[in-house]
C-alpha positions in Angstrom: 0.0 0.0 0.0 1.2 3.1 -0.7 -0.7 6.5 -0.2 -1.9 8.6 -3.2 -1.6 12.1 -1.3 -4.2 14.6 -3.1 -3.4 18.4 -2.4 -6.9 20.4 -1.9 -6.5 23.6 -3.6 -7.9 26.6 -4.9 -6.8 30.3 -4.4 -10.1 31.6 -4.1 -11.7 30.8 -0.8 -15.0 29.5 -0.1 -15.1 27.6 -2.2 -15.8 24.0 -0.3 -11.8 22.6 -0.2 -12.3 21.5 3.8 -16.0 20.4 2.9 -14.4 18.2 0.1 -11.3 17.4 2.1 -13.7 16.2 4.9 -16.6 14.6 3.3 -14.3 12.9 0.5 -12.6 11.4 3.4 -15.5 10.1 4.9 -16.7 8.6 1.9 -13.4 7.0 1.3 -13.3 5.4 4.6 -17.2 3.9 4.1 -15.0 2.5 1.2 -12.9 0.3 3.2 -10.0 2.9 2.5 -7.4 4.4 5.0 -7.5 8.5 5.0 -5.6 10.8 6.5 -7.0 14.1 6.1 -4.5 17.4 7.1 -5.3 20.4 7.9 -2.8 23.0 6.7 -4.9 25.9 6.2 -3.8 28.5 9.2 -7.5 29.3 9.5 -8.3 26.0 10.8 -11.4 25.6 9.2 -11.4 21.8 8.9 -9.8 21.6 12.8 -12.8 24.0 14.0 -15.3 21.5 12.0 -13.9 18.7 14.1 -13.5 20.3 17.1 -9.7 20.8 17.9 -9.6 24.3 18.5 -6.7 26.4 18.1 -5.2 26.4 21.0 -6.3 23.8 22.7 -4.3 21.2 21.0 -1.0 19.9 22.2 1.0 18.6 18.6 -0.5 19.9 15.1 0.8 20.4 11.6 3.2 23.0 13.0 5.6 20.7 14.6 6.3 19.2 11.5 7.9 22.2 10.1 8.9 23.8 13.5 10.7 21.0 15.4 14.2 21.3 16.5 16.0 18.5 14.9 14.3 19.3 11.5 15.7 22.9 12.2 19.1 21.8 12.8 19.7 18.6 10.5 17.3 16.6 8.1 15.1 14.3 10.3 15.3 10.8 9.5 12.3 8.5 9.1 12.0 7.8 12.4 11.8 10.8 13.9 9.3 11.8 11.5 7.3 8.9 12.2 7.3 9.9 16.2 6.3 13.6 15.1 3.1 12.1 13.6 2.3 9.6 15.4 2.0 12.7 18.4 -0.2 15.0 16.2 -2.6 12.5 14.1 -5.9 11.9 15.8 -8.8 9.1 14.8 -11.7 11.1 15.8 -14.9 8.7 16.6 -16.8 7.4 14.3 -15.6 9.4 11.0 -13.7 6.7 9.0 -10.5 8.5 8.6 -7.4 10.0 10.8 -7.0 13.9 11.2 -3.9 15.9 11.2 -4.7 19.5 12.9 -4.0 23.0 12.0 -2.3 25.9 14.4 -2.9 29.5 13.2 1.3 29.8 13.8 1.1 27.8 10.3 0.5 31.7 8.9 4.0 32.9 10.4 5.7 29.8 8.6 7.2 32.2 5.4 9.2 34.4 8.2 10.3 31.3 9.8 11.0 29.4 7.3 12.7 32.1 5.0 16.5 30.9 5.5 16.0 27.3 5.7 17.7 25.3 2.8 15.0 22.8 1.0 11.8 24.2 2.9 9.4 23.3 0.0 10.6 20.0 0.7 9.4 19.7 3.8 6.4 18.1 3.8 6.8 15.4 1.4 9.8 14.3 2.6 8.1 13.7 6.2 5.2 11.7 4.7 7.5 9.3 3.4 6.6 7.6 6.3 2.9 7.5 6.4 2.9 6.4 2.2 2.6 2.6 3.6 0.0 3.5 6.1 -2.7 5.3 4.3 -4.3 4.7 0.5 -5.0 8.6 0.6 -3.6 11.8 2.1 -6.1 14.2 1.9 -4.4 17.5 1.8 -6.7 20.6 2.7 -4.5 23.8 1.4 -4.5 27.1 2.3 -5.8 29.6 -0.2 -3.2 32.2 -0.8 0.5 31.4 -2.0 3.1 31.0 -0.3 5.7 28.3 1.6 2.5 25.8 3.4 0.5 25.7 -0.2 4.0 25.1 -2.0 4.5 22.9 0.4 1.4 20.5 -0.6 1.9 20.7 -4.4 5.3 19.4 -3.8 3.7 16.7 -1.5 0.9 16.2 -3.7 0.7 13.6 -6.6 -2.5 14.9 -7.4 -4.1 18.1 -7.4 -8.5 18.4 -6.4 -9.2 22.0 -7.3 -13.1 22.7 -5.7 -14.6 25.5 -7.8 -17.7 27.2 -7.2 -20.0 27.7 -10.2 -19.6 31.3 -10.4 -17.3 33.7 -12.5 -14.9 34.6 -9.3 -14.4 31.4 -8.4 -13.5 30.6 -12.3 -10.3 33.3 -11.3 -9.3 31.7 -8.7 -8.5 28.1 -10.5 -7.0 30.5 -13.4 -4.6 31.6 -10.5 -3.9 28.3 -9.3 -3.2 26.7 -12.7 -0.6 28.8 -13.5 1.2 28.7 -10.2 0.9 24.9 -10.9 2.7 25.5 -14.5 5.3 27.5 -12.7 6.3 24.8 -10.0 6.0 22.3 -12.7 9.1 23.5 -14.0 10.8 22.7 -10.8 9.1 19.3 -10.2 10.6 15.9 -11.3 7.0 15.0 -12.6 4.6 17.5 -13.8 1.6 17.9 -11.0 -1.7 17.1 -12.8 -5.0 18.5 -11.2 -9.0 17.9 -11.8 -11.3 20.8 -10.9 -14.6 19.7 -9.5 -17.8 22.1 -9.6 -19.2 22.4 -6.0 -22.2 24.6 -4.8 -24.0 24.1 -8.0 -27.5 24.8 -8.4 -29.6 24.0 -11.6 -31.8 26.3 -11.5 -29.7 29.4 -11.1 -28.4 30.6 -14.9 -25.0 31.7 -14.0 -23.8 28.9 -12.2 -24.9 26.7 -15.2 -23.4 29.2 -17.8 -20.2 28.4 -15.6 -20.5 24.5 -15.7 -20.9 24.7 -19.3 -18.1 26.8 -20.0 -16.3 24.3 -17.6 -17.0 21.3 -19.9 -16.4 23.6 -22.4 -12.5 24.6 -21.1 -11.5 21.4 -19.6 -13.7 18.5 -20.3 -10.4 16.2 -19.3 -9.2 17.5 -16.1 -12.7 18.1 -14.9 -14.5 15.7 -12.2 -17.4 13.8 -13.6 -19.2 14.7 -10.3 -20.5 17.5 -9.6 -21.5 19.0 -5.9 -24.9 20.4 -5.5 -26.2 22.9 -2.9 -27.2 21.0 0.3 -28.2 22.7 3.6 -26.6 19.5 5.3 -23.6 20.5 4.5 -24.0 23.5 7.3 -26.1 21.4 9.8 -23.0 18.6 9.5 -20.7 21.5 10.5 -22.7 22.3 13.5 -22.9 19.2 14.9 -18.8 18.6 14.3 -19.0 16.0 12.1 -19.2 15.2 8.1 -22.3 14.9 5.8 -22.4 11.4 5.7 -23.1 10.8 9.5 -25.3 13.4 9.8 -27.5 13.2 6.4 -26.3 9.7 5.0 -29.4 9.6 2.2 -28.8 13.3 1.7 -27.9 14.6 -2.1 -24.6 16.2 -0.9 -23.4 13.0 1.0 -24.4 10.8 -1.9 -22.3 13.3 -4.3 -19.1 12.5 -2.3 -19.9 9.1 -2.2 -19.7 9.2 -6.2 -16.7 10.9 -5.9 -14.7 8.7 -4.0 -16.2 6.5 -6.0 -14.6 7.9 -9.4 -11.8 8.9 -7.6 -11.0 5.0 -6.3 -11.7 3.8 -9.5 -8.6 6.5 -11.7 -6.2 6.1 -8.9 
């Protein structure tokens, strides 16, 4: 087994990355799959939706840049397997494990900004979780900078969640091209799949948008497609994913699709 780690992306906001992140994770898991979702947005949207509040938690994300013997000297294997095994959590009931966010993620360009090899980081400390997972779930940040370079160096595969409207259409023209950029650093060129989320039928624009979606990019474009569902906030309330809290709902069935699709490419 080794893990197919999928970076979460989209430099636009709202646009339903931790949703995805989380309820693709679920749906994995219902799969018979082994997920580990990570939060590495310093917002700490998906941490918040699972209840590890900022703050309150004693190892997240952070130490995996931040620790002392990566600071000094390359960690080996082994000390990157401790570091996780500290800051990943199985919370109940979900299907998958959970890495957690710290807002100190957002200081991580000043303290990162003489360290040799620190868009490296990352992948080079999930070498050790490959044979323990089928998929990483990567939940980005939106702007750019060293965490979301980070997790398209990390990431063998790139889900870009776009909201059926015009802005949100920017925001994947943004994060394409600083794709093409880092491609030309990469050993293997990073592919990605956008997927339309918040979609309703019966407003024009967002169909005008899914058309000129199929339209644009008919082969890097999701077959499934992620209507509006009020679940999706009463899920959030209750601190857990759509699945558990509206199983026979339209939104949890749509991420049941998608991991569907998404087990049957990679």
């Amino acid at each position: 087994m080794t893990a197919k780690v999928f970076g979460i992306a989209n430099q636009k906001g709202g646009v339903g990355k931790t949703t995805t992140a989380l309820s693709l994770a679920a749906a994995l898991g219902e799969k018979g799959r082994k997920v580990l979702v990570m939060d590495l947005d310093p917002h700490c949207c998906a941490s918040v939706h699972l209840r590890y509040y900022p703050g309150t938690v004693s190892h997240t994300v952070y130490d995996i840049f931040m620790n002392e013997e990566a600071l000094a000297d390359t960690p080996s294997l082994p000390d990157y397997a401790q570091l996780w095994n500290r800051i990943i959590n199985t919370p109940e009931d979900l299907g998958f494990d959970f890495a957690p966010a710290a807002v100190q993620l957002a200081d991580l360009d000043g303290d990162l900004k003489n360290r040799p090899g620190k868009g490296n980081i990352l992948n080079q400390s999930l070498e050790c979780l490959r044979d323990r997972y089928d998929y990483i779930l990567l939940d980005c940040p939106p702007h750019l900078g060293i965490l979301l370079v980070n997790a398209l160096v990390a990431a063998d595969m790139l889900i870009v969640p776009i909201q059926t409207d015009f802005l949100a259409v920017h925001g994947l023209k943004l994060l394409i091209d600083t794709v093409k950029i880092l491609n030309k650093a990469l050993p293997e060129p990073l592919d990605f799949r956008a997927l339309p989320t918040m979609y309703d039928k019966r407003a024009k624009a967002c169909t005008k948008v899914l058309d000129l979606l199929n339209n644009k990019m008919s082969d890097r474009l999701f077959e499934t497609i992620i209507g509006m569902d009020t679940k999706f906030r009463e899920a959030s309330a209750m601190g857990t994913v759509i699945s558990k809290a509206a199983p026979t709902s339209r939104g949890a069935q749509a991420y049941k699709a998608l991991a569907e699709e998404i087990c049957t490419l990679w």
